[in-house]
N, C-alpha and C positions, 0 to 999 in steps of 0.2 A: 504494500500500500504506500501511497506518496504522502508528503509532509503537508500538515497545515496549518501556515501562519497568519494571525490576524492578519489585515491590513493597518493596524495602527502598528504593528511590532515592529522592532529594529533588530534586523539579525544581518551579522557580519558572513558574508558570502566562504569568508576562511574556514565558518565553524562547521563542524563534522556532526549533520543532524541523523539517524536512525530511522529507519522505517516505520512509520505512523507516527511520525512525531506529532505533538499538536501545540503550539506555541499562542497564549491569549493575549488580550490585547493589552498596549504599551507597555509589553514587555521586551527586552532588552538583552539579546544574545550574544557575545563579544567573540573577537577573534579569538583562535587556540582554545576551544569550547570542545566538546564532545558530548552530545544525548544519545544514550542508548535508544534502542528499538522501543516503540510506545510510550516514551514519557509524554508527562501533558505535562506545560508549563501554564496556569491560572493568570489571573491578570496582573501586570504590576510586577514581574519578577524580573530580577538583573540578575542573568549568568555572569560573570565577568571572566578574563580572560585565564589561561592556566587550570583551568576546571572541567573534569572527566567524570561524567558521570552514566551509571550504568541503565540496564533496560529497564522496563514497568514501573517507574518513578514517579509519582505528584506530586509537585511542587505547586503550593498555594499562596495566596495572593500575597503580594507587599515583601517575598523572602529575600534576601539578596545572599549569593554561594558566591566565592570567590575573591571577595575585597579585598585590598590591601589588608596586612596584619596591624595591628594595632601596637607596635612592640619599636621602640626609637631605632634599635639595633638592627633593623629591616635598612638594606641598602638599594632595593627596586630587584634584586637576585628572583631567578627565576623560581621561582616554589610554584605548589600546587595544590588544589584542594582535590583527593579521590573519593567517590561516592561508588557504592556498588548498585546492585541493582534492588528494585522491589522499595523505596525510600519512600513515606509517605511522611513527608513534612508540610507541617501544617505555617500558618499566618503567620508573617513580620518574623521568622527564625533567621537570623544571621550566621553565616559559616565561614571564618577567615582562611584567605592563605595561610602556608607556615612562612617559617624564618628558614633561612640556609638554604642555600644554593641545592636543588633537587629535591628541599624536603617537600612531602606532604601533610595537611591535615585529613584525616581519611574519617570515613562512614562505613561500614561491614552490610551485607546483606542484607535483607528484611529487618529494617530498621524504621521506629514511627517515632517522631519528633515531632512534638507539640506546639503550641504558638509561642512567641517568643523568646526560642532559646537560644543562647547565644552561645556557639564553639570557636574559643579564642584560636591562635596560631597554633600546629603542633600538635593539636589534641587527637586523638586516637579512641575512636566508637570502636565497638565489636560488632558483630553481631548479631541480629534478634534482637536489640537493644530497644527498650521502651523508654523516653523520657518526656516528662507531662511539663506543664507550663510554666515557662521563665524561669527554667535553669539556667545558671551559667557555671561555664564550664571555662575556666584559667588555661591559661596558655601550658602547654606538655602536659596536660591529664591524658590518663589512657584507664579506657573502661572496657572490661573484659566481653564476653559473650553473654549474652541472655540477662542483661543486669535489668531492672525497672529502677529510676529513679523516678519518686515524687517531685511533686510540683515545688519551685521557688527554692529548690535545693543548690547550695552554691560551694563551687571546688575552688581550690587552694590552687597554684601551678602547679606543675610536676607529681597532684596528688596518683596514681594510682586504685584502683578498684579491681578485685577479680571477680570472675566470674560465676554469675547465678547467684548474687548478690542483688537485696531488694534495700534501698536508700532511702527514708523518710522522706516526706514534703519538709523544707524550712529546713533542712540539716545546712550544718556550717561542715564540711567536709576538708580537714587540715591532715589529719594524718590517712594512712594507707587503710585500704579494709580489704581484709583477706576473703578468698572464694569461699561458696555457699553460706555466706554469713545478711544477717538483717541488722540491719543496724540505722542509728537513728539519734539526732540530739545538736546540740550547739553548743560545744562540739561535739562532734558525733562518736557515739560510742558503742561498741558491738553488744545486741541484747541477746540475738539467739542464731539458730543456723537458720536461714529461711526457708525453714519445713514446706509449706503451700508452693511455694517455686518450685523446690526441688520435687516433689511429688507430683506437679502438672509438667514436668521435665524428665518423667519417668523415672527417677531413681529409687527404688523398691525401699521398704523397709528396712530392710537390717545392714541397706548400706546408709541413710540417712542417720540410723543410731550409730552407726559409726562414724559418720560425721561429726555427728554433736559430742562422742565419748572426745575424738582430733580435737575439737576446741575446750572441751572440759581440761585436756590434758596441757592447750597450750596456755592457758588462761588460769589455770591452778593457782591457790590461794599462794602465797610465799612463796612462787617461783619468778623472778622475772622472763621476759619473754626470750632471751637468750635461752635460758634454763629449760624453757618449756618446747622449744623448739628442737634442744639436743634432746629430752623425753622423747619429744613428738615424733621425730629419726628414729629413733630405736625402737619404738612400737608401731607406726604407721608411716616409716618407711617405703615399704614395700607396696604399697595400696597407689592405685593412679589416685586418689583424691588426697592422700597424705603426699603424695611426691608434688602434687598441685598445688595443695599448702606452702611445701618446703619449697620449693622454687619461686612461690608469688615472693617469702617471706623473703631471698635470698638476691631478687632484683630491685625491694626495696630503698627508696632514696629518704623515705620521711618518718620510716618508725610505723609500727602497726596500730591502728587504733587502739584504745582501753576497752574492755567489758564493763556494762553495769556492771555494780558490784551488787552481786548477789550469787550463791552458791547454788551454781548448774544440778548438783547431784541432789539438791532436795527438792523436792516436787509441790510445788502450789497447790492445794487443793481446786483449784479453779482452772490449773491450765490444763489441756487436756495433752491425751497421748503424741506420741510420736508421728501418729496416723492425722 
């Protein structure tokens, strides 16, 4: 099928459009562009130049992907913003260039991004990533696979997030939060493993308890997290979601988040099972 552009839209004849593109009105396609196969571009949106983005994408009204970085240390260097496919970004979301000469700031996969969120330079989506309205996200954050972040939740630079992690709305996000974990607060502090994630992500029962035993053990009263991590080696070691742990732990730049405090092995009469 052929492409179809408003007649109010402004598209640079250099840019590289995909088969059933659909581009709305006054919107704004710059040179060194690329649309995958069936994105619709809504009204109001500026591709700008250095931006690759993949097939079955919407992009809604007012976004703009590509702008300059926001960061002094930007020299006009060629950087990039990468988007894969399946992207359903919703109103007024902003998505900068990176900094460095080839870098990119990138988007993963089946990724839905809600009104007004803003990805500074450098930042790094997973994904399957869900993030709801008016996050922002600092320059070098990188967010694993399958994470949700709440609404108005705001990261640090350089923070990290692993994956299949669920982020409260309103979290002030400074230090790192380790995979399968929920976590929540200003500053934000890890409360449990995110049971409902990981069980609509299909991780059966008695590997989720084993999850939550991984953070009982790295979070232990009187251990710090050094301590609990050489634990966490020697008993879940071996296990792909203990080596996921110890690997998130071991690329850290900012320190792992803190736990509520409150002791995992005793049981709430309120909260319910593992299930």
């Amino acid at each position: 099928m052929g492409v179809c552009i408003h007649p109010t839209a402004i598209v640079s004849p250099k840019a590289q459009l995909g088969d059933n593109v659909k581009i709305g009105p006054f919107c704004i396609v710059d040179d060194n562009v690329v649309l995958g196969d069936n994105t619709e571009l809504r009204a109001y949106v500026h591709i700008y130049g250095y931006t690759v983005m993949g097939s079955d994408c919407t992009i809604f009204d007012h976004t703009v992907i590509g702008g300059e970085p926001q960061d002094i240390t930007f020299r006009n260097e060629e950087s990039w913003v990468r988007v894969g496919n399946n992207l359903m970004c919703r109103e007024y979301v902003t998505i900068n260039r990176a900094v460095g000469e080839g870098k990119a700031t990138t988007v993963g996969d089946n990724c839905f991004i809600m009104e007004n969120v803003h990805l500074a330079h450098n930042v790094e989506i997973g994904h399957d990533c869900t993030i709801a309205n008016k996050c922002g996200f600092s320059g070098h954050t990188k967010i694993g696979d399958y994470v949700v972040v709440g609404g108005m939740a705001g990261f640090h630079q350089f923070v990290h997030v692993g994956s299949y992690c669920m982020i409260g709305g309103l979290s002030k996000i400074v230090r790192d939060v380790p995979p399968f974990c929920l976590a929540n607060g200003s500053p934000i502090k890890v409360y449990d493993i995110n049971r409902v994630g990981l069980k609509r992500r299909g991780f059966d029962t008695e590997t989720r308890k084993n999850i939550r035993q991984m953070y009982r053990t790295l979070y232990a009263p009187g251990l710090t997290i050094r301590e609990g991590l050489a634990e966490l080696e020697d008993k879940f070691g071996p296990t792909p979601e203990g080596r996921m742990i110890l690997d998130f732990a071991a690329a850290s730049t900012r320190g792992l988040s803190p736990r509520i405090d409150h002791d995992w092995d005793r049981k709430n009469p309120e909260e319910k099972d593992i299930d």
